[in-house]
N, C-alpha and C positions, 0 to 999 in steps of 0.2 A: 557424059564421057569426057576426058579430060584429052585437051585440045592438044597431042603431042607436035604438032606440026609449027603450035607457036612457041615450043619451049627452047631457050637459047643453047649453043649448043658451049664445050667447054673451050673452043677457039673463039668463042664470041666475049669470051670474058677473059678483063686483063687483070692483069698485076701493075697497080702503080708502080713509078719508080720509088715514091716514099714506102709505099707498102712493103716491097722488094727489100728496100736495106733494115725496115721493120722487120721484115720476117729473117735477114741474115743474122741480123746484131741478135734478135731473139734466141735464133740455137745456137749462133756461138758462146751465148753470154749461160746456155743451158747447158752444153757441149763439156765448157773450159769451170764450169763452177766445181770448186773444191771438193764439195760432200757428195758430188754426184760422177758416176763413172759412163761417162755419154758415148765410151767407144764403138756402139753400133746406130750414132749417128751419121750415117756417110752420104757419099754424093748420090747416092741413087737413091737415099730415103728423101732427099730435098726435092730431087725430082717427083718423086711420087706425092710428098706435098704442098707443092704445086700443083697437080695435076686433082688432090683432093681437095683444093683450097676451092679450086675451079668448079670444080662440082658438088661442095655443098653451098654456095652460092647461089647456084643453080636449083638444089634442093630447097634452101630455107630463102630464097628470097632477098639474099643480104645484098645491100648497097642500090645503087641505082639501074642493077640491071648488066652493065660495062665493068665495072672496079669494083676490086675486092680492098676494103677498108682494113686499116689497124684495128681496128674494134672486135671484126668478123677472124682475122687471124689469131689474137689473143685469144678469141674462143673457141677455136677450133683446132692451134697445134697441140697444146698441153696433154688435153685426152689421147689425142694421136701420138704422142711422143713418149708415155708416160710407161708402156711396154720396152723402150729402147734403153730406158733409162735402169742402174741399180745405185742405191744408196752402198758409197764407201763404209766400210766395219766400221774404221776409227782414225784418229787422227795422224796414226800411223801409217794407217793405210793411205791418207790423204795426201801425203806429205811424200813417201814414198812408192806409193803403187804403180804408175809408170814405169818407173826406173826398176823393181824389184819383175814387176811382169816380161820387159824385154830381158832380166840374165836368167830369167827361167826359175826366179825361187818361187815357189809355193806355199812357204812355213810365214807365215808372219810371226810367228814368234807365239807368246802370252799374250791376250787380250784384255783391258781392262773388263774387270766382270760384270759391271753393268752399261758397257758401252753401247750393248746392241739394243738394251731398252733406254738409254735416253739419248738417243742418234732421233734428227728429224724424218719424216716419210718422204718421201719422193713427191708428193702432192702439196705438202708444208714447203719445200726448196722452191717449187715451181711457183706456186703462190707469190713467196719472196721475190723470185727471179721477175716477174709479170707487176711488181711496181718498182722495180732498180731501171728496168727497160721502158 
């Protein structure tokens, strides 16, 4: 039977402070990236990964036990983040979807026609974003 009495608990495991601005710079830099529309990245989702950081540490064994590593966060927000995230239409949309979303338009106009097939995945940006950081 497996000894639950020795397993740490998720207040026993910290966040470095390096780890901490690794894991802010990481979704801001995912957040704010051009191709990608990160608006339901918010403060309650960071909270919550924190609170998952903590506990697959605890599940997979990562780091010394105390601290959760830059290594264990690079591999653990991505998949977690990758439902919050949608890839922008086009470079249209890029450039102005902000701005077009708060006066209420809806129409973007004409789409180039093969924009939506040569646009990266969500999994390709992230990839990139995880060696820019």
């Amino acid at each position: 039977m497996f000894p639950y009495t020795e397993l740490p608990t998720t207040e026993d495991i910290y966040i470095s402070p390096v780890a901490a601005n690794y894991k802010t710079a990481l979704v801001t830099a995912i957040r704010h990236h051009p191709e990608l529309d990160g608006m339901f990245l918010t403060a309650r989702c960071l909270t919550y990964i924190d609170r998952l950081l903590r506990a697959s540490a605890i599940v997979f064994g990562e780091g010394d036990g105390r601290f959760i590593s830059e290594a264990h966060i690079r591999r653990v927000i991505p998949p977690v983040l990758i439902h919050r995230l949608r890839v922008r239409d086009g470079p249209r949309e890029q450039l102005l979807g902000l701005v077009w979303e708060e006066a209420g338009i809806k129409n973007w106009g004409n789409e180039e026609p093969n924009s939506k097939k040569d646009r990266r995945s969500a999994k390709a940006i992230l990839a990139d974003i995880l060696t820019e950081v």
